[in-house]
matplotlib code that plots the C-alpha trace (Angstrom):
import matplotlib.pyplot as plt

x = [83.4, 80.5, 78.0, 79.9, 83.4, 84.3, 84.1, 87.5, 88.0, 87.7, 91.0, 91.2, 90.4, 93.7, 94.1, 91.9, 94.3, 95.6, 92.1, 91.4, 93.9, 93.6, 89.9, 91.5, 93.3, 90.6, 90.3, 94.3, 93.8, 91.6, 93.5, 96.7, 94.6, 93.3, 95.9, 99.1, 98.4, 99.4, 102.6, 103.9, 103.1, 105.3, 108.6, 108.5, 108.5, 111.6, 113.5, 112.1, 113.9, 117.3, 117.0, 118.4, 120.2, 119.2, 117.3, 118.5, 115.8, 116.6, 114.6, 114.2, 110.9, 107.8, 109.2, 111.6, 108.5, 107.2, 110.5, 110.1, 106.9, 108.4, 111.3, 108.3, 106.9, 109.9, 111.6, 107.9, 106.7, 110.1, 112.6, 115.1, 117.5, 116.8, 118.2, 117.7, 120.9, 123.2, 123.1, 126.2, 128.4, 128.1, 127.1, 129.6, 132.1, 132.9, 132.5, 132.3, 130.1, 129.7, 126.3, 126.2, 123.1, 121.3, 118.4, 118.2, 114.9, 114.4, 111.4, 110.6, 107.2, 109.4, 112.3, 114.1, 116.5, 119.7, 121.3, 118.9, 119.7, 123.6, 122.8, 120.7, 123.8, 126.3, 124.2, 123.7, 128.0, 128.3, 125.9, 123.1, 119.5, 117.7, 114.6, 112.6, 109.2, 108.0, 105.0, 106.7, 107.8, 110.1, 111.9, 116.0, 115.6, 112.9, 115.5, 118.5, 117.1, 117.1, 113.2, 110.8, 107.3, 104.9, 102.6, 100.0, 98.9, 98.5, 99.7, 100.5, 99.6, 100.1, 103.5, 102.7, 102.0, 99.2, 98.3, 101.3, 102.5, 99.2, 100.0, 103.4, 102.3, 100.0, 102.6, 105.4, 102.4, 102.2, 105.7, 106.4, 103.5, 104.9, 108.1, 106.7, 104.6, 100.7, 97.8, 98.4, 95.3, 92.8, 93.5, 93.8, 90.3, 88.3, 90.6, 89.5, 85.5, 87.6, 89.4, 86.6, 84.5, 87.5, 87.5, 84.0, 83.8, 86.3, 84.0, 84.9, 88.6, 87.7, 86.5, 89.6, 91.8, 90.6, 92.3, 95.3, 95.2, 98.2, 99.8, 103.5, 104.4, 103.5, 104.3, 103.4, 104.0, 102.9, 104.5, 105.5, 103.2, 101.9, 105.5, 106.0, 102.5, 103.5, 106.7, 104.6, 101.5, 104.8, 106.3, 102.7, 102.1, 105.3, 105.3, 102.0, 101.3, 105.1, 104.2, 107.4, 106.0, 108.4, 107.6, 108.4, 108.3, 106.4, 109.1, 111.8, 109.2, 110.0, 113.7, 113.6, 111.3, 108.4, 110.0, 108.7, 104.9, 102.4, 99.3, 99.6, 101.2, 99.4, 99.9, 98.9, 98.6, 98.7, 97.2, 97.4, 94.7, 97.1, 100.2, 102.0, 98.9, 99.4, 103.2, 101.8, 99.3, 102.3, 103.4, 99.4, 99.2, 102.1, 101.1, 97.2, 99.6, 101.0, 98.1, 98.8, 96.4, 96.3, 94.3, 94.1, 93.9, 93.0, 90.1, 86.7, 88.0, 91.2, 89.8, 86.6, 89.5, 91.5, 88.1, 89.2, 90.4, 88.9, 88.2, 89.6, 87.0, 89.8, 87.8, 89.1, 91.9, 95.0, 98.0, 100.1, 97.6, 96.5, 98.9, 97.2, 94.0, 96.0, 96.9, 94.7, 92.7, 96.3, 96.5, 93.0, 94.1, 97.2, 95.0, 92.4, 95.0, 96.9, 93.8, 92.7, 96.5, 95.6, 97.9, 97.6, 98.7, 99.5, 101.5, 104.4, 107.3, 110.5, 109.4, 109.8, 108.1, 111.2, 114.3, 117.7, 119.8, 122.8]
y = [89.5, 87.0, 87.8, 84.9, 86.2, 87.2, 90.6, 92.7, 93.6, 97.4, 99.1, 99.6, 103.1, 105.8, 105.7, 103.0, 100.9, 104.4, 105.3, 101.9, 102.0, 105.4, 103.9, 101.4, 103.2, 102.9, 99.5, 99.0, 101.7, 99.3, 96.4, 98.2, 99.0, 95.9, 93.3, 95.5, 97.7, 94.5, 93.9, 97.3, 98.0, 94.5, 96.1, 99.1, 97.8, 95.5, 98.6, 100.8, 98.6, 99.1, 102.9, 104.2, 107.2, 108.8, 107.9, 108.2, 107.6, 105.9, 106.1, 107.4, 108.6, 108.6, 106.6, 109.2, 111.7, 109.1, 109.1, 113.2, 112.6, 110.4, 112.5, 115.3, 112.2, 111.5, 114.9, 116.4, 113.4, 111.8, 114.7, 112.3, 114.1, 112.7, 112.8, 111.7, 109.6, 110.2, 106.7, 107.2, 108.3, 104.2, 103.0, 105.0, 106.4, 103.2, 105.3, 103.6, 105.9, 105.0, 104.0, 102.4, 103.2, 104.8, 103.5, 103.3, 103.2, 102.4, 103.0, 101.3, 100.0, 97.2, 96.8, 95.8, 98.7, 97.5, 101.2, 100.6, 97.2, 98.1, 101.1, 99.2, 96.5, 98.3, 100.3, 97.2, 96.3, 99.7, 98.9, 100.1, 99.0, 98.5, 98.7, 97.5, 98.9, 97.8, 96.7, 93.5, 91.2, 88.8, 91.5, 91.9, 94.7, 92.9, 90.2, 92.5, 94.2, 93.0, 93.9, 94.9, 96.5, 95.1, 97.7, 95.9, 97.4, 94.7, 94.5, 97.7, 97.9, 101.4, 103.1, 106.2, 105.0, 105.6, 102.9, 102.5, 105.9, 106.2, 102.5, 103.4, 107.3, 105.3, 102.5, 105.0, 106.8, 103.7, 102.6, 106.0, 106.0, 102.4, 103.4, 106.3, 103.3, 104.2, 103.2, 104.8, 102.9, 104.3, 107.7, 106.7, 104.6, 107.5, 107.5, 104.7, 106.4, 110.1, 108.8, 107.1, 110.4, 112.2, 109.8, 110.3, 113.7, 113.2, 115.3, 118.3, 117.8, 116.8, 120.2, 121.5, 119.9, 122.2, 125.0, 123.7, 121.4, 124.1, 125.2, 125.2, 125.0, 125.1, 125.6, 123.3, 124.9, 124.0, 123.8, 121.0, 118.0, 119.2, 119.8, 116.2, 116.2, 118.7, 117.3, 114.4, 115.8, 117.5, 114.4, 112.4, 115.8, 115.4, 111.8, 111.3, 114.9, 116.4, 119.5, 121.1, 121.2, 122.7, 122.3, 124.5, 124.7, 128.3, 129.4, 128.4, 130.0, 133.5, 133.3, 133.8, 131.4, 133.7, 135.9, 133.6, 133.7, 136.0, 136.3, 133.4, 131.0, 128.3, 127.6, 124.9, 125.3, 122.4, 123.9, 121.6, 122.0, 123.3, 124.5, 123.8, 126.1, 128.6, 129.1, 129.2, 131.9, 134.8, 132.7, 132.8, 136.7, 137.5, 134.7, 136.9, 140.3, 139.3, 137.8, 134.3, 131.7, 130.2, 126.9, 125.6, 122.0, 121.9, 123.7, 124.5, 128.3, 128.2, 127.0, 129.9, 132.8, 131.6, 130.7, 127.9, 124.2, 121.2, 121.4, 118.6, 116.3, 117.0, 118.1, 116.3, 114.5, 115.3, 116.9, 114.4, 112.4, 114.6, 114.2, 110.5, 112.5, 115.5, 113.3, 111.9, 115.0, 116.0, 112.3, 112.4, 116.3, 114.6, 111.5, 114.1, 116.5, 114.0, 112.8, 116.0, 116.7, 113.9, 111.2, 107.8, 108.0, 104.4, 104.3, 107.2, 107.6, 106.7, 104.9, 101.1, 100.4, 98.8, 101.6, 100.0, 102.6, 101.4]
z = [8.7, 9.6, 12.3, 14.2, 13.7, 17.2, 17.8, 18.7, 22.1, 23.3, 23.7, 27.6, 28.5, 29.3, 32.8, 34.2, 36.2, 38.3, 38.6, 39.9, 42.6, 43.6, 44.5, 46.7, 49.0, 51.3, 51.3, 51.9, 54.6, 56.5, 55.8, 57.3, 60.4, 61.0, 60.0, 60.0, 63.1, 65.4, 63.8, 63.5, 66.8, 68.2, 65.6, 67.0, 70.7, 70.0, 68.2, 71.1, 73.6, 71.8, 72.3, 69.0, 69.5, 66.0, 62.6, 59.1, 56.5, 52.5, 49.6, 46.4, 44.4, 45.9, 48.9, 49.2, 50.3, 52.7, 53.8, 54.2, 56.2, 58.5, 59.2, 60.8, 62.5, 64.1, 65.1, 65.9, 68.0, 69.4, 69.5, 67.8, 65.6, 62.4, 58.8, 55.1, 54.0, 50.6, 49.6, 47.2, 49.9, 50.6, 47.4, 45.2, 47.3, 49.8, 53.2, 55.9, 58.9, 62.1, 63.0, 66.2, 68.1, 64.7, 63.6, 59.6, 58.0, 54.0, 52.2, 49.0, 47.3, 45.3, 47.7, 44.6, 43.7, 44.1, 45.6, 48.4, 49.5, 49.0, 51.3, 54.0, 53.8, 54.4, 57.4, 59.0, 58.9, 59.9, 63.2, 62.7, 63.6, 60.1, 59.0, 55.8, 54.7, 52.0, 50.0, 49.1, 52.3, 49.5, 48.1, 48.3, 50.7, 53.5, 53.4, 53.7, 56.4, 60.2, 60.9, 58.0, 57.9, 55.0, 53.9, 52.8, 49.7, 47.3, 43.8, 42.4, 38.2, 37.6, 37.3, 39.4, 42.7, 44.5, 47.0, 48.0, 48.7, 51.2, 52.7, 53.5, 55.5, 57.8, 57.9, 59.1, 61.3, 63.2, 63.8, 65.1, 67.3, 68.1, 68.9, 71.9, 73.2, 71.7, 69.6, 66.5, 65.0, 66.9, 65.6, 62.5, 62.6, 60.6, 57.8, 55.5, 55.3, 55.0, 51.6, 50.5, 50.9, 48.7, 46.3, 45.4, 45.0, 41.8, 39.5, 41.5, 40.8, 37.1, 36.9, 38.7, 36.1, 33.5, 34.4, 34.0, 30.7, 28.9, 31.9, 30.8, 34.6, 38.0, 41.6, 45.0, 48.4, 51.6, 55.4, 58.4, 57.8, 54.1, 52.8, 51.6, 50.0, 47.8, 47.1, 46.3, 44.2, 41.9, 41.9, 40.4, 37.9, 36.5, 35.7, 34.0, 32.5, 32.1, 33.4, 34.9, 38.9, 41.4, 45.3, 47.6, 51.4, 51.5, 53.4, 50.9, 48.5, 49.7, 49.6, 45.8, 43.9, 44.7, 41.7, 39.3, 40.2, 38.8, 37.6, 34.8, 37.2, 38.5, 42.3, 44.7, 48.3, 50.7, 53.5, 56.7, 59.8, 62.5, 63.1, 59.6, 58.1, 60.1, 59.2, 55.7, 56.1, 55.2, 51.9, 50.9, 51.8, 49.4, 46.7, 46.9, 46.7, 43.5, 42.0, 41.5, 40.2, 44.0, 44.6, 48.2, 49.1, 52.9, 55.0, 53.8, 55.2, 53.5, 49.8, 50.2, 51.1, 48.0, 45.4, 44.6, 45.5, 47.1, 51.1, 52.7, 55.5, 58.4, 61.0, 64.0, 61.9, 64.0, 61.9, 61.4, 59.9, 57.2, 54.7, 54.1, 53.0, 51.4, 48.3, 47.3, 45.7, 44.2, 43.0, 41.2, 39.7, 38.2, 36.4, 35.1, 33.9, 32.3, 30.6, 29.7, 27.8, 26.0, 27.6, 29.5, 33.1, 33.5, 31.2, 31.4, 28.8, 30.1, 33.9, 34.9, 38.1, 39.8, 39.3, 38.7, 40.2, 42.3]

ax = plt.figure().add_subplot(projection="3d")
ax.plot(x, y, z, "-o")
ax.set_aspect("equal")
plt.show()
């Protein structure tokens, strides 16, 4: 080869493109707040005024834990009895509920799975008010829907989402806070600085990640509010590392699974600032008594009682809202783990990033 002969190019580094949209959930944070906040706000007044009696929530995957989350928003903040829908009962088995008066919500990064916009179809014959959130406002779904909420996270690469799973918390924040008639932007004003401050302590989680490059399995508990984090952060280990992680709500923990930790077996706590912590505190007592490897994701307290983890900025941050910052630490430990196993995290065996399930 001549000294002209052009040179070639660098393989791209493992992991880059998650890396590079984990890093922009701030930016999509602020873009949410000051071009989505607006619009939310006006959906959620027009559903408001129809008065749904009850909300079922549809999704699958990660949207399926954003799903979770807005389920606590709901029932927590609106007393509306809320549940998560069987989308087969519609989809495979032809029944035909009656949901006058129910609001429907579906969650979905693509909107292109065609079990969701079957299910969100039929809803909508059946009489319900439905709702689209998405991060695509062309998709099948925003179109089958009668309103829709665009989550404004831009293009999304990587096959584990990231961006998208944050977008559509704050998204879901503020159409409940929408729906009871307040500002949900102003409380959420700090967050975009907050992730951005996470995000750039990732050496500390780098160094986090070593302890558990040949774990064989590991366990994610948490309460209220930080329950569909670690639904989530299992979710994200799984898929880019294919480490066996099991989420539990602590209190589900204790009705059997806790037989299966001891001193080899990694656990992570999602510890949340306020009441969904404190309902942990007797899970992390009894996880201490049997010696488990604990790390704690939440308050500076909380991570020095357990000697290790990563203490979360949410000082002030009301409850509800945490679970926006709560990820993103578990999001960074599943890239650096993954890397540190020796595997790409963009690029997971056996994942497409629209699902074809119907």
């Amino acid at each position: 080869m001549s000294e002209h002969s052009p040179q070639p190019s660098p393989e791209p580094s493992p992991g880059r493109i998650m890396a590079a949209e984990i890093a922009e959930q701030p930016a999509v944070l602020r873009r949410l707040l000051a071009e989505g906040a607006g619009p939310i706000r006006e959906t959620a007044a027009r559903i408001a005024a129809r008065e749904p009696r009850f909300v079922l929530l549809t999704a699958r995957g990660t949207s399926d834990n954003a799903a979770l989350y807005a389920k606590y928003l709901l029932e927590i903040l609106l007393g509306k009895p809320c549940g998560l829908t069987s989308m087969s009962t519609t989809t495979a088995y032809g029944a035909k509920p009656d949901l006058d008066g129910c609001l429907v919500i579906t969650v979905s990064q693509s909107g292109g799975s065609p079990d969701l916009v079957a299910s969100t179809l039929a809803a909508r014959e059946a009489g319900a008010i439905t709702l689209a959130v998405t991060n695509n406002a062309a998709s099948p779904l925003a179109e089958a829907a009668e309103y829709h909420i665009d989550v404004l996270a831009g293009p999304e690469r990587a096959l584990p989402a990231t961006k998208t799973y944050t977008a559509e918390l704050l998204a879901l924040y503020l159409f409940v806070e929408g729906l009871r008639g307040g500002d949900g932007a102003a409380a959420a004003r700090d967050l975009p600085a907050l992730a951005e401050e996470i995000i750039g302590r990732a050496p500390e989680v780098r160094q986090l990640a070593g302890r558990y490059r040949f774990a064989e399995r590991m366990v994610l508990t948490s309460r209220g509010y930080g329950y569909p984090t670690a639904k989530e952060a299992a979710l994200k280990l799984m898929e880019t590392s294919y480490i066996p992680a099991l989420s539990y709500s602590g209190a589900d923990l204790l009705h059997g699974p806790l037989a299966m930790v001891d001193n080899v077996s990694p656990v992570i706590a999602i510890v949340t600032d306020g009441r969904g912590g404190e309902a942990l505190q007797p899970v992390l007592d009894r996880l201490r008594d049997r010696g488990a490897d604990l790390v704690v994701i939440g308050p500076k307290a909380q991570v020095d009682a357990a000697s290790a983890g990563f203490a979360l900025p949410t000082a002030g941050v009301p409850e509800e809202l945490q679970p926006i910052l709560e990820i993103i630490p578990l999001q960074l430990l599943a890239h650096e783990v993954t890397l540190a196993r020796g595997q790409d995290p963009d690029a997971p065996r056996a994942l497409a990033k629209v699902t074809e399930t119907r």
